[in-house]
PAVEX-97543 format. One record per atom (N, C-alpha, C, CB): atom name; residue number from 1; residue in one letter; x, y negated, z. Coordinates in steps of 0.02 Angstrom, whole numbers, padded with zeros to 5 digits. Atoms other than C-alpha are relative to their C-alpha. Glycine has a CB too. Example, Ala and Ser with C-alpha at 12.3 -4.5 7.8 and 13.67 -1.06 7.14 Angstrom:
{node N 1 a {00045 00059 00000}} {node CA 1 a {00615 00225 00390}} {node C 1 a {00045 -00060 00000}} {node CB 1 a {-00050 -00001 00062}} {node N 2 s {-00042 00059 -00003}} {node CA 2 s {00684 00053 00357}} {node C 2 s {-00039 -00055 00037}} {node CB 2 s {00020 -00023 -00071}} 
This chain:
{node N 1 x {00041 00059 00000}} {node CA 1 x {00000 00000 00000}} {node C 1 x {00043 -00063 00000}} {node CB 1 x {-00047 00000 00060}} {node N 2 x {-00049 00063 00007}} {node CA 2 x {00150 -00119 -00016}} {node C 2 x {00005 -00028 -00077}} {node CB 2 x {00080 00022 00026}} {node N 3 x {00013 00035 00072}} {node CA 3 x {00159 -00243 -00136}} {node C 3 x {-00012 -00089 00019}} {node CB 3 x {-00085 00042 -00042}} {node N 4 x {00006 00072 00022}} {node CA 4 x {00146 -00424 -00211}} {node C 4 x {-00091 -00013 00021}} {node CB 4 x {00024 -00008 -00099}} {node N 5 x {00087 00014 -00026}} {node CA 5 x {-00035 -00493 -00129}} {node C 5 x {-00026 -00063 -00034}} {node CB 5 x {-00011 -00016 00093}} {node N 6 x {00025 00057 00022}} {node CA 6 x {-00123 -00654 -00210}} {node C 6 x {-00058 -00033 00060}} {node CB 6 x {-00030 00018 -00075}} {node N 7 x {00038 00021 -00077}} {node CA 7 x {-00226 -00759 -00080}} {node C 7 x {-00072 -00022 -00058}} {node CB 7 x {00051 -00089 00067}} {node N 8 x {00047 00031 00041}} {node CA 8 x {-00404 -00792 -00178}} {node C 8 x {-00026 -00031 00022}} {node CB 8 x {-00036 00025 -00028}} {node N 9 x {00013 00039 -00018}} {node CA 9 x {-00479 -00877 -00057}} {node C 9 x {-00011 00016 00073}} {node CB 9 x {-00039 -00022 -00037}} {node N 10 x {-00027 00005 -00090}} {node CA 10 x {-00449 -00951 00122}} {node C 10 x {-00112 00000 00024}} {node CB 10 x {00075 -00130 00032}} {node N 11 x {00076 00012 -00048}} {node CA 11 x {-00667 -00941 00143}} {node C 11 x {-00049 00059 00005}} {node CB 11 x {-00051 -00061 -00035}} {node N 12 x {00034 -00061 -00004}} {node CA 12 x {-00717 -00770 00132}} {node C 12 x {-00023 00023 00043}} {node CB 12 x {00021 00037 -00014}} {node N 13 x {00043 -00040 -00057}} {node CA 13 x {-00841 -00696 00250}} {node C 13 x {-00013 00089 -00022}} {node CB 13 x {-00086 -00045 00006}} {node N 14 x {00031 -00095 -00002}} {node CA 14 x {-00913 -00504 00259}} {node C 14 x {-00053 -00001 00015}} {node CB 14 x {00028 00059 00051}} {node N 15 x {00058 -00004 00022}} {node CA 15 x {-01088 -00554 00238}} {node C 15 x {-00046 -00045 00021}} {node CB 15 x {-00020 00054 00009}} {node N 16 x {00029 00045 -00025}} {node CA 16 x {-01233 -00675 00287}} {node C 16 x {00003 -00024 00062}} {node CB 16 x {-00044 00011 -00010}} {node N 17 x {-00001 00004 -00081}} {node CA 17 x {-01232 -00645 00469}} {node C 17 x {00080 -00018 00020}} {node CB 17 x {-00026 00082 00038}} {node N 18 x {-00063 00022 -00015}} {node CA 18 x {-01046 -00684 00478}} {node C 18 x {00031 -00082 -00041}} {node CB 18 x {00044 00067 -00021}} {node N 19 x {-00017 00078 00017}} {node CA 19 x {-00999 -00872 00476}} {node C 19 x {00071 -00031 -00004}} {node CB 19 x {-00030 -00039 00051}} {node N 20 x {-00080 -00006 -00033}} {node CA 20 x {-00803 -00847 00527}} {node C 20 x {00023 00001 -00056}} {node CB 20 x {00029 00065 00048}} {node N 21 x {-00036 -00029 00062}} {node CA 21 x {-00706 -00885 00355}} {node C 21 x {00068 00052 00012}} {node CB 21 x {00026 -00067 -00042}} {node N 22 x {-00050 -00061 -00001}} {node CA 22 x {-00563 -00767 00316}} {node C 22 x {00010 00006 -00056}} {node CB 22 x {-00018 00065 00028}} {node N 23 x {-00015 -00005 00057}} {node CA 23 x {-00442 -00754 00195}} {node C 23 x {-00011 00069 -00040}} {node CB 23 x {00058 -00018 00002}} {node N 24 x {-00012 -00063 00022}} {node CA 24 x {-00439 -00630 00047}} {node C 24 x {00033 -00010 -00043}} {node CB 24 x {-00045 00038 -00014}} {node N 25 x {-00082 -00015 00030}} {node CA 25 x {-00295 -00554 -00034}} {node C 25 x {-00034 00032 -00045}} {node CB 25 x {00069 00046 00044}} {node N 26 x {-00037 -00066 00046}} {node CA 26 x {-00259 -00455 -00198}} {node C 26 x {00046 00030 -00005}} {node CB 26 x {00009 -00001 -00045}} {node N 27 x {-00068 -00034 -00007}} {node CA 27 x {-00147 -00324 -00161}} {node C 27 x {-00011 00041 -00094}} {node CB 27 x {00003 00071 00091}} {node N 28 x {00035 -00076 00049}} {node CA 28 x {-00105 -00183 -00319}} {node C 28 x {-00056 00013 00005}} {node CB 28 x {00023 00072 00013}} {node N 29 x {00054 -00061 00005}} {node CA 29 x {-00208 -00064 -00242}} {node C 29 x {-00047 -00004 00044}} {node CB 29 x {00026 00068 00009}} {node N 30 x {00039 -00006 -00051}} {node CA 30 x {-00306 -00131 -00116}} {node C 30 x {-00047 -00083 00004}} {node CB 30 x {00052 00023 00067}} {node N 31 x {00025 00054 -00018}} {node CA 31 x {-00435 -00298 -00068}} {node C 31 x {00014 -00020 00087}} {node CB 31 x {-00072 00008 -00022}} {node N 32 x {-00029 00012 -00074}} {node CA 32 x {-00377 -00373 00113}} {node C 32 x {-00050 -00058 00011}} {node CB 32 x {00093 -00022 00010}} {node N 33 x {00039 00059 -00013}} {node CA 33 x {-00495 -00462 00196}} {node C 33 x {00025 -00033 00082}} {node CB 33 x {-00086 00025 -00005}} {node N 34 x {-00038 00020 -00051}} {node CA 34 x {-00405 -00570 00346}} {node C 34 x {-00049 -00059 00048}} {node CB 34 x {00071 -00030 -00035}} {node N 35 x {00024 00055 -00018}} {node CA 35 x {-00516 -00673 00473}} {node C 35 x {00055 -00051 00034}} {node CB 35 x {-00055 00017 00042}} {node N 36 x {-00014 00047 -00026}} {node CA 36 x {-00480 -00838 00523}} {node C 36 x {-00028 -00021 00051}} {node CB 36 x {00002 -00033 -00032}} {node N 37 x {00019 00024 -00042}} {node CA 37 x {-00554 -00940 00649}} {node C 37 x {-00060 -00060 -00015}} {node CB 37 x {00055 -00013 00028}} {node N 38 x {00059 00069 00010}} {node CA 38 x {-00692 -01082 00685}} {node C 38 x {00021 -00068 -00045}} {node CB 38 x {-00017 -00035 00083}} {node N 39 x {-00038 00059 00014}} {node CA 39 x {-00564 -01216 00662}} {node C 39 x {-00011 00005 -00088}} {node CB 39 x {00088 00005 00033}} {node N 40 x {-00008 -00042 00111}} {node CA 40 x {-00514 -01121 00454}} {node C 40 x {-00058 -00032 00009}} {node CB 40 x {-00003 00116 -00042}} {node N 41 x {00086 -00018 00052}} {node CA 41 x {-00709 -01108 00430}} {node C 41 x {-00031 -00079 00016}} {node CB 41 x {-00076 00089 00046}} {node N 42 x {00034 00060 00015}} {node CA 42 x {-00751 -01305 00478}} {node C 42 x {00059 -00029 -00051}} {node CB 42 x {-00021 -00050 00071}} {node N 43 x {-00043 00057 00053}} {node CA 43 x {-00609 -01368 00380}} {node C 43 x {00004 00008 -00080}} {node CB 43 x {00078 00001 00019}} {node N 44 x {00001 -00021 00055}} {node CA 44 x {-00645 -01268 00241}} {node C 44 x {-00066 00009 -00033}} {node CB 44 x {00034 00048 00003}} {node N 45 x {00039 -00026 00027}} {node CA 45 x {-00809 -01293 00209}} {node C 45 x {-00023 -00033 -00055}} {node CB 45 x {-00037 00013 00037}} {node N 46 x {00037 00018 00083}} {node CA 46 x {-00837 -01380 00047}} {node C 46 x {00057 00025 -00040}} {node CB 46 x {-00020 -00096 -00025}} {node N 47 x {-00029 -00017 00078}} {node CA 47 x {-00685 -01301 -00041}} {node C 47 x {00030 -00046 -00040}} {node CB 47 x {-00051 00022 -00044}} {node N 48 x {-00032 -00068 00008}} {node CA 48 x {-00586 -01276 -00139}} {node C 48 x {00072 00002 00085}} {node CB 48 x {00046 -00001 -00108}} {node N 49 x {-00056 -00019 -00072}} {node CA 49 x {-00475 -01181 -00002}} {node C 49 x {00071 00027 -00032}} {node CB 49 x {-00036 00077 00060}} {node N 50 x {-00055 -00033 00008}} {node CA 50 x {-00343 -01117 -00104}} {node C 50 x {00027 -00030 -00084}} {node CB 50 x {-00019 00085 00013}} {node N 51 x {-00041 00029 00063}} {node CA 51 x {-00226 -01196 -00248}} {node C 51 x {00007 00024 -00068}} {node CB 51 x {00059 -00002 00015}} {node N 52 x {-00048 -00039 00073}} {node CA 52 x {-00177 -01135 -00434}} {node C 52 x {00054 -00035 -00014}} {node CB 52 x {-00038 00002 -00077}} {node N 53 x {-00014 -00049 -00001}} {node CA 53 x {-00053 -01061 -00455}} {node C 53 x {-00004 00032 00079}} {node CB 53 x {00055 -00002 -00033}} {node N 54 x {00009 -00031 -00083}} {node CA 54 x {-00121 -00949 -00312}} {node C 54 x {00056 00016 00040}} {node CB 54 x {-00037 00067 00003}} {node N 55 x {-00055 -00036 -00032}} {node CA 55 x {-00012 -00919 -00173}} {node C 55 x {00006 00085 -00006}} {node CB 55 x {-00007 -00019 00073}} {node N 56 x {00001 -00074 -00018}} {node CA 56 x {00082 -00739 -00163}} {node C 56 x {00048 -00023 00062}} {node CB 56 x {00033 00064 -00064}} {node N 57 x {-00057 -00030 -00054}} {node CA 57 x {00163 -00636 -00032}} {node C 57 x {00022 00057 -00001}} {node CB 57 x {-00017 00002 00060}} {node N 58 x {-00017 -00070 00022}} {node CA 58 x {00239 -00487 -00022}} {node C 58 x {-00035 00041 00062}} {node CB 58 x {00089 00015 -00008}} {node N 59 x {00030 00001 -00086}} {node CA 59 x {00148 -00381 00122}} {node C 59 x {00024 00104 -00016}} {node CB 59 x {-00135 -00038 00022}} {node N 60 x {-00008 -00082 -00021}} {node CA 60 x {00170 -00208 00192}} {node C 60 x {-00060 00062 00008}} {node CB 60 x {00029 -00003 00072}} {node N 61 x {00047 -00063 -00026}} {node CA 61 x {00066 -00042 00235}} {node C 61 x {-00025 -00032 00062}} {node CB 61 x {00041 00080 00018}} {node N 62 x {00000 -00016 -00094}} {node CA 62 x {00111 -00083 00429}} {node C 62 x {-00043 -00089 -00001}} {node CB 62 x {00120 00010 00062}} {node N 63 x {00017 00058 00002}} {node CA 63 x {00050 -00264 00399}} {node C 63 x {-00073 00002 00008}} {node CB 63 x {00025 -00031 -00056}} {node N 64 x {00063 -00017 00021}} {node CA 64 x {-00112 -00206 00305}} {node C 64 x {-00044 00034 00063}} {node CB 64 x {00009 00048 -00064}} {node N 65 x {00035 -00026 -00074}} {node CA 65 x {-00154 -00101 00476}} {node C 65 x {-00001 -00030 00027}} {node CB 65 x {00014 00043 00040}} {node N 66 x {00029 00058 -00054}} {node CA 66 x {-00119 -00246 00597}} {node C 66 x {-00055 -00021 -00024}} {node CB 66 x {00042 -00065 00014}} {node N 67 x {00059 00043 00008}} {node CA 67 x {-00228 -00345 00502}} {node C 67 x {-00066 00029 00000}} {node CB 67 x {00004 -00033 -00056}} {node N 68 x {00081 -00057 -00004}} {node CA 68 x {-00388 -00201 00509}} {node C 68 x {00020 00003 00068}} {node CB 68 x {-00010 00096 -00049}} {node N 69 x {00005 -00016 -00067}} {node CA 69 x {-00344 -00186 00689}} {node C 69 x {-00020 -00069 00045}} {node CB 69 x {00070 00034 00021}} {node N 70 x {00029 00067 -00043}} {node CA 70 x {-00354 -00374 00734}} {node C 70 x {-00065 -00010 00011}} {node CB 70 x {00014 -00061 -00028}} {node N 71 x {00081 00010 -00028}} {node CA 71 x {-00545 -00393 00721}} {node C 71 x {-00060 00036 -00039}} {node CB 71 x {-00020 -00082 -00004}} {node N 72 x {00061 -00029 00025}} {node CA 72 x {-00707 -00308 00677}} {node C 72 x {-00011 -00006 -00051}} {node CB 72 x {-00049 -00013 00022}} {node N 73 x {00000 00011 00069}} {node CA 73 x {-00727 -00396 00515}} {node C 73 x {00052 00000 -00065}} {node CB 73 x {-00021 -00048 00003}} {node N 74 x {-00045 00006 00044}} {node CA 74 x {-00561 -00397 00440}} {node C 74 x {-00012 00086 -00042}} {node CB 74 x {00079 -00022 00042}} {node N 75 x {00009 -00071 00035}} {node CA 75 x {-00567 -00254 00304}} {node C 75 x {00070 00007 -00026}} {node CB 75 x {-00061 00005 -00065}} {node N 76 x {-00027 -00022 00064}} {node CA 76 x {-00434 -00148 00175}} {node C 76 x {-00034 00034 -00038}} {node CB 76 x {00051 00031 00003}} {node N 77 x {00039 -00060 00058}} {node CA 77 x {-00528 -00081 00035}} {node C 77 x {00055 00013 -00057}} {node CB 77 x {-00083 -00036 -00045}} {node N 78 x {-00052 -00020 00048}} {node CA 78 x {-00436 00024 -00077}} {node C 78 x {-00036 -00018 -00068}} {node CB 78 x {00024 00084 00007}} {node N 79 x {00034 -00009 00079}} {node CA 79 x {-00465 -00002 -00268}} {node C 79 x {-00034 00075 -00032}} {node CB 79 x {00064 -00016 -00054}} {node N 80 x {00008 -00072 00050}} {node CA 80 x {-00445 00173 -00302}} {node C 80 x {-00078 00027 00047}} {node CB 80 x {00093 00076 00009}} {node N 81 x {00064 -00013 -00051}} {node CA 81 x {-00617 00208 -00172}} {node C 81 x {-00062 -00043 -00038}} {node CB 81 x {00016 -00036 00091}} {node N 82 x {00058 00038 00010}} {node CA 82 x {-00734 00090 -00270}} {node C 82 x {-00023 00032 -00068}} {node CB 82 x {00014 -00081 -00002}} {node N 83 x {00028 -00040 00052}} {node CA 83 x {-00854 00183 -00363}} {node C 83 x {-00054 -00059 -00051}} {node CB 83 x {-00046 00071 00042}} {node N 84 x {00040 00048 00043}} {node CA 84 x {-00967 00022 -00435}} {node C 84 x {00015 -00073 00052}} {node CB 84 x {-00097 00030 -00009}} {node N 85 x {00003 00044 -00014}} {node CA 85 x {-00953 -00152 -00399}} {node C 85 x {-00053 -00072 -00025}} {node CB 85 x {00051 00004 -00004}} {node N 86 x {00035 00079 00032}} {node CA 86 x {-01064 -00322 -00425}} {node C 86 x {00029 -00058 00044}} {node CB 86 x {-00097 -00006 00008}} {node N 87 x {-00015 00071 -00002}} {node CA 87 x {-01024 -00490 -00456}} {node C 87 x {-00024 -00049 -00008}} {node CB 87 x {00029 -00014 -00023}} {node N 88 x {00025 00066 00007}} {node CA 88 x {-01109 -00651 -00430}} {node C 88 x {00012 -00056 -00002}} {node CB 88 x {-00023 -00009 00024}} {node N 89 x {-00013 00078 -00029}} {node CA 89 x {-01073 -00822 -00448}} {node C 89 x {-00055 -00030 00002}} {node CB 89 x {00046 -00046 -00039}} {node N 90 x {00052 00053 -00021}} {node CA 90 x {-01191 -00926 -00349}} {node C 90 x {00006 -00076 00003}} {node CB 90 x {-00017 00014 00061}} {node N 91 x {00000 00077 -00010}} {node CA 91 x {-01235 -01119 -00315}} {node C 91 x {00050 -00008 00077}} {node CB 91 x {-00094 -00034 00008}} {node N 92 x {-00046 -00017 -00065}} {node CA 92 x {-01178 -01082 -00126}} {node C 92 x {00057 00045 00015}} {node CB 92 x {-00036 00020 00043}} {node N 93 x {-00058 -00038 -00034}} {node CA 93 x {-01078 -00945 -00121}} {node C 93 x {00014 00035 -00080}} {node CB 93 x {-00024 00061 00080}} {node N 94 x {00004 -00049 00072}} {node CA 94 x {-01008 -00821 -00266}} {node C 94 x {00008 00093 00052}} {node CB 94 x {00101 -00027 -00078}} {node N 95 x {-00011 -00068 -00020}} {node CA 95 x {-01008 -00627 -00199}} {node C 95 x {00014 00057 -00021}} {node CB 95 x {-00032 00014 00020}} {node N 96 x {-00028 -00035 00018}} {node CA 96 x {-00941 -00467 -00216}} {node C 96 x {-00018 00069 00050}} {node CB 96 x {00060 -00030 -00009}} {node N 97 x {00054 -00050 -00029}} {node CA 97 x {-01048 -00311 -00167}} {node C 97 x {00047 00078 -00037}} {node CB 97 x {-00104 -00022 -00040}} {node N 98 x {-00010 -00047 00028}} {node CA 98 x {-00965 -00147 -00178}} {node C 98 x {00002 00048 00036}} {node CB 98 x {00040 -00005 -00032}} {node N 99 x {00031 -00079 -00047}} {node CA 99 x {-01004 00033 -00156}} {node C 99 x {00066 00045 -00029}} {node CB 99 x {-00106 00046 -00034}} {node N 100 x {-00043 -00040 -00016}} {node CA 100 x {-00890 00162 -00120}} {node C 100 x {00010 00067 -00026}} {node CB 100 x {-00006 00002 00050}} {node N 101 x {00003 -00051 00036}} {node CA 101 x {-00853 00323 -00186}} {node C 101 x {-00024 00047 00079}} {node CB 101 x {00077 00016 -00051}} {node N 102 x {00019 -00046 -00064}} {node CA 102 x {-00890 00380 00006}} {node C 102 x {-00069 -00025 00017}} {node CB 102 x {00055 -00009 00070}} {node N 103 x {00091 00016 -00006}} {node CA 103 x {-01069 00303 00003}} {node C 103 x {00005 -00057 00035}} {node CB 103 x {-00057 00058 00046}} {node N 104 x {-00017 00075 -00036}} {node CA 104 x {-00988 00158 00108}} {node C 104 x {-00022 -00056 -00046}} {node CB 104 x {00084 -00012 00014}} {node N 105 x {00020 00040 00048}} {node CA 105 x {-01046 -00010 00044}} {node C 105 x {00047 -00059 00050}} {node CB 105 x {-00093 -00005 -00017}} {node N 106 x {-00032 00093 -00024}} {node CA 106 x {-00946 -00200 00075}} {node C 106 x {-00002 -00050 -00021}} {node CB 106 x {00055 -00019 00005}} {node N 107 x {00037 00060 00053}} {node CA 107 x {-01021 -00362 00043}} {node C 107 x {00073 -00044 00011}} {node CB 107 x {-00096 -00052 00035}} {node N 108 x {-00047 00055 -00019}} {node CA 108 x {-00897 -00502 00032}} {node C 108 x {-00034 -00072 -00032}} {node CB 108 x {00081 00016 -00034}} {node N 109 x {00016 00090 00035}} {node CA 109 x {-00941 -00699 00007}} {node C 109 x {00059 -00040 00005}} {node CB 109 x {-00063 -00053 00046}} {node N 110 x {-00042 00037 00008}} {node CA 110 x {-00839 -00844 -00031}} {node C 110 x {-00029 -00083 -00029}} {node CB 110 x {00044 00041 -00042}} {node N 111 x {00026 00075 00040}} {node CA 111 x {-00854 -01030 -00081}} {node C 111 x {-00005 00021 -00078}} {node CB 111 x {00065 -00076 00008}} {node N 112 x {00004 00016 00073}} {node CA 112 x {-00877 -01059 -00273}} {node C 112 x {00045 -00036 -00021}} {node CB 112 x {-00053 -00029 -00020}} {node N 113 x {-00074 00061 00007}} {node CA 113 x {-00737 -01185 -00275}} {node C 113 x {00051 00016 -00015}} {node CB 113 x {00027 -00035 00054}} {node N 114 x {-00059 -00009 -00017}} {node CA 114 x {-00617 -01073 -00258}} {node C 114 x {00016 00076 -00073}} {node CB 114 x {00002 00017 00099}} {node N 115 x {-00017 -00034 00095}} {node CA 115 x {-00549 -00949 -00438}} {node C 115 x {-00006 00078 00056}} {node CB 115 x {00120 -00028 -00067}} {node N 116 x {-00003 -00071 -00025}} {node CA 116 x {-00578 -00787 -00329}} {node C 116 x {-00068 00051 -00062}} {node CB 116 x {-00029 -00004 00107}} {node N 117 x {00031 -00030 00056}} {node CA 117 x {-00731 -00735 -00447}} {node C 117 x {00044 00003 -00070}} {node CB 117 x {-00064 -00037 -00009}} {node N 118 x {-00019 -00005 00069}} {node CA 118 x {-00639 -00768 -00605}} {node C 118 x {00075 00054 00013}} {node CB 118 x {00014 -00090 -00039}} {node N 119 x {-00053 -00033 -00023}} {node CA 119 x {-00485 -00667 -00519}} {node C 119 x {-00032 00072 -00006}} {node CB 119 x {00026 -00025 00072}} {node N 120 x {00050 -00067 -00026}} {node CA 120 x {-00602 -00521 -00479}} {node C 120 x {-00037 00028 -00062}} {node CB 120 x {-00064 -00024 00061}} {node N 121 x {00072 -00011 00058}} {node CA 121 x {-00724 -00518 -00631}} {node C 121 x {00087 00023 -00073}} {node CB 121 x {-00082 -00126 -00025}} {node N 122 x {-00044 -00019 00042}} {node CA 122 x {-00544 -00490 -00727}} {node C 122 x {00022 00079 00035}} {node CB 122 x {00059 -00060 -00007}} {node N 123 x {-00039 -00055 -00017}} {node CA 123 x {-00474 -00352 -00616}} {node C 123 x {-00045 00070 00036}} {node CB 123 x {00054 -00030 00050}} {node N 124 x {00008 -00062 -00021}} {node CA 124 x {-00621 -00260 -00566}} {node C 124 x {-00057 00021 -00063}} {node CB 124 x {-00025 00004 00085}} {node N 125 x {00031 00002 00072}} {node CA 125 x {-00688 -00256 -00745}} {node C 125 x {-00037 00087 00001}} {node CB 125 x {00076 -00016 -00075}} {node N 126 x {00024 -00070 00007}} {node CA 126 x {-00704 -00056 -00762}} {node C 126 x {-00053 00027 00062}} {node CB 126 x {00066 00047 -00002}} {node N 127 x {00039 -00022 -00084}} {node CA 127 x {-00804 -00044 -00574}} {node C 127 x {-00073 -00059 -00023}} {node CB 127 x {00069 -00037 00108}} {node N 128 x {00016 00031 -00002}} {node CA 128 x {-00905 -00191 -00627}} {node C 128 x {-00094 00020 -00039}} {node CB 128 x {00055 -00037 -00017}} {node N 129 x {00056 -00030 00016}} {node CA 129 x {-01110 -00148 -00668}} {node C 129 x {-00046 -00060 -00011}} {node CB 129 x {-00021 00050 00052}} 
Protein backbone atom coordinates (compact mmCIF):
# COMPACT_ATOMS: atom_id res chain seq x y z
CA UNK A 1 0.00 0.00 0.00
CA UNK A 2 3.00 2.39 -0.32
CA UNK A 3 3.17 4.85 -2.72
CA UNK A 4 2.91 8.47 -4.22
CA UNK A 5 -0.70 9.85 -2.58
CA UNK A 6 -2.45 13.08 -4.21
CA UNK A 7 -4.52 15.17 -1.61
CA UNK A 8 -8.08 15.83 -3.57
CA UNK A 9 -9.59 17.54 -1.14
CA UNK A 10 -8.97 19.03 2.44
CA UNK A 11 -13.34 18.82 2.86
CA UNK A 12 -14.35 15.41 2.64
CA UNK A 13 -16.81 13.91 5.00
CA UNK A 14 -18.26 10.09 5.17
CA UNK A 15 -21.77 11.07 4.76
CA UNK A 16 -24.66 13.49 5.73
CA UNK A 17 -24.64 12.90 9.38
CA UNK A 18 -20.93 13.68 9.57
CA UNK A 19 -19.98 17.43 9.53
CA UNK A 20 -16.06 16.94 10.54
CA UNK A 21 -14.11 17.71 7.10
CA UNK A 22 -11.26 15.34 6.33
CA UNK A 23 -8.83 15.07 3.89
CA UNK A 24 -8.79 12.61 0.95
CA UNK A 25 -5.89 11.08 -0.68
CA UNK A 26 -5.17 9.10 -3.95
CA UNK A 27 -2.95 6.47 -3.22
CA UNK A 28 -2.10 3.65 -6.39
CA UNK A 29 -4.16 1.28 -4.84
CA UNK A 30 -6.12 2.62 -2.33
CA UNK A 31 -8.70 5.96 -1.36
CA UNK A 32 -7.54 7.46 2.26
CA UNK A 33 -9.89 9.24 3.92
CA UNK A 34 -8.11 11.41 6.91
CA UNK A 35 -10.32 13.46 9.46
CA UNK A 36 -9.60 16.76 10.46
CA UNK A 37 -11.09 18.79 12.98
CA UNK A 38 -13.85 21.63 13.71
CA UNK A 39 -11.28 24.32 13.23
CA UNK A 40 -10.29 22.41 9.09
CA UNK A 41 -14.17 22.16 8.59
CA UNK A 42 -15.02 26.11 9.56
CA UNK A 43 -12.19 27.35 7.59
CA UNK A 44 -12.90 25.37 4.82
CA UNK A 45 -16.19 25.87 4.19
CA UNK A 46 -16.75 27.60 0.94
CA UNK A 47 -13.71 26.02 -0.82
CA UNK A 48 -11.73 25.52 -2.79
CA UNK A 49 -9.50 23.62 -0.03
CA UNK A 50 -6.86 22.35 -2.07
CA UNK A 51 -4.52 23.91 -4.95
CA UNK A 52 -3.55 22.71 -8.68
CA UNK A 53 -1.06 21.22 -9.10
CA UNK A 54 -2.42 18.98 -6.25
CA UNK A 55 -0.25 18.37 -3.47
CA UNK A 56 1.65 14.78 -3.26
CA UNK A 57 3.25 12.71 -0.65
CA UNK A 58 4.77 9.73 -0.43
CA UNK A 59 2.96 7.62 2.44
CA UNK A 60 3.41 4.16 3.85
CA UNK A 61 1.31 0.84 4.70
CA UNK A 62 2.21 1.67 8.58
CA UNK A 63 1.01 5.29 7.97
CA UNK A 64 -2.24 4.13 6.09
CA UNK A 65 -3.09 2.01 9.52
CA UNK A 66 -2.38 4.92 11.94
CA UNK A 67 -4.56 6.89 10.05
CA UNK A 68 -7.75 4.01 10.19
CA UNK A 69 -6.87 3.72 13.78
CA UNK A 70 -7.09 7.47 14.69
CA UNK A 71 -10.89 7.86 14.42
CA UNK A 72 -14.15 6.15 13.54
CA UNK A 73 -14.54 7.92 10.31
CA UNK A 74 -11.22 7.94 8.81
CA UNK A 75 -11.34 5.08 6.07
CA UNK A 76 -8.67 2.97 3.49
CA UNK A 77 -10.55 1.62 0.71
CA UNK A 78 -8.71 -0.49 -1.54
CA UNK A 79 -9.30 0.03 -5.36
CA UNK A 80 -8.90 -3.46 -6.04
CA UNK A 81 -12.35 -4.15 -3.43
CA UNK A 82 -14.67 -1.80 -5.41
CA UNK A 83 -17.08 -3.66 -7.26
CA UNK A 84 -19.34 -0.45 -8.70
CA UNK A 85 -19.06 3.05 -7.99
CA UNK A 86 -21.28 6.44 -8.50
CA UNK A 87 -20.48 9.81 -9.12
CA UNK A 88 -22.18 13.02 -8.59
CA UNK A 89 -21.46 16.43 -8.96
CA UNK A 90 -23.83 18.52 -6.98
CA UNK A 91 -24.69 22.38 -6.31
CA UNK A 92 -23.56 21.65 -2.51
CA UNK A 93 -21.57 18.91 -2.42
CA UNK A 94 -20.16 16.42 -5.33
CA UNK A 95 -20.16 12.54 -3.98
CA UNK A 96 -18.82 9.35 -4.33
CA UNK A 97 -20.96 6.23 -3.33
CA UNK A 98 -19.30 2.94 -3.56
CA UNK A 99 -20.09 -0.66 -3.11
CA UNK A 100 -17.81 -3.25 -2.41
CA UNK A 101 -17.07 -6.45 -3.72
CA UNK A 102 -17.80 -7.60 0.12
CA UNK A 103 -21.37 -6.06 0.06
CA UNK A 104 -19.76 -3.17 2.15
CA UNK A 105 -20.93 0.21 0.89
CA UNK A 106 -18.93 4.00 1.50
CA UNK A 107 -20.43 7.25 0.86
CA UNK A 108 -17.94 10.05 0.63
CA UNK A 109 -18.82 13.98 0.13
CA UNK A 110 -16.78 16.88 -0.63
CA UNK A 111 -17.08 20.60 -1.62
CA UNK A 112 -17.54 21.17 -5.46
CA UNK A 113 -14.73 23.71 -5.51
CA UNK A 114 -12.34 21.46 -5.17
CA UNK A 115 -10.98 18.99 -8.75
CA UNK A 116 -11.57 15.73 -6.58
CA UNK A 117 -14.62 14.69 -8.93
CA UNK A 118 -12.78 15.36 -12.11
CA UNK A 119 -9.70 13.34 -10.38
CA UNK A 120 -12.03 10.42 -9.58
CA UNK A 121 -14.48 10.35 -12.62
CA UNK A 122 -10.87 9.81 -14.53
CA UNK A 123 -9.49 7.03 -12.31
CA UNK A 124 -12.42 5.21 -11.31
CA UNK A 125 -13.76 5.12 -14.91
CA UNK A 126 -14.09 1.11 -15.23
CA UNK A 127 -16.09 0.87 -11.47
CA UNK A 128 -18.11 3.82 -12.55
CA UNK A 129 -22.19 2.96 -13.36
Amino acid sequence: MDGRARLLTRSCTTGWGDWIHGELWLLPSSLVRRRLGFAATLANRKGPTVVVPLPETDVTAAATARILAEHRTNKVIPLAGIASAHLRHGITADRLTLRMHDETQHKLLWLPTDPAYAVLAQVLTSWLR
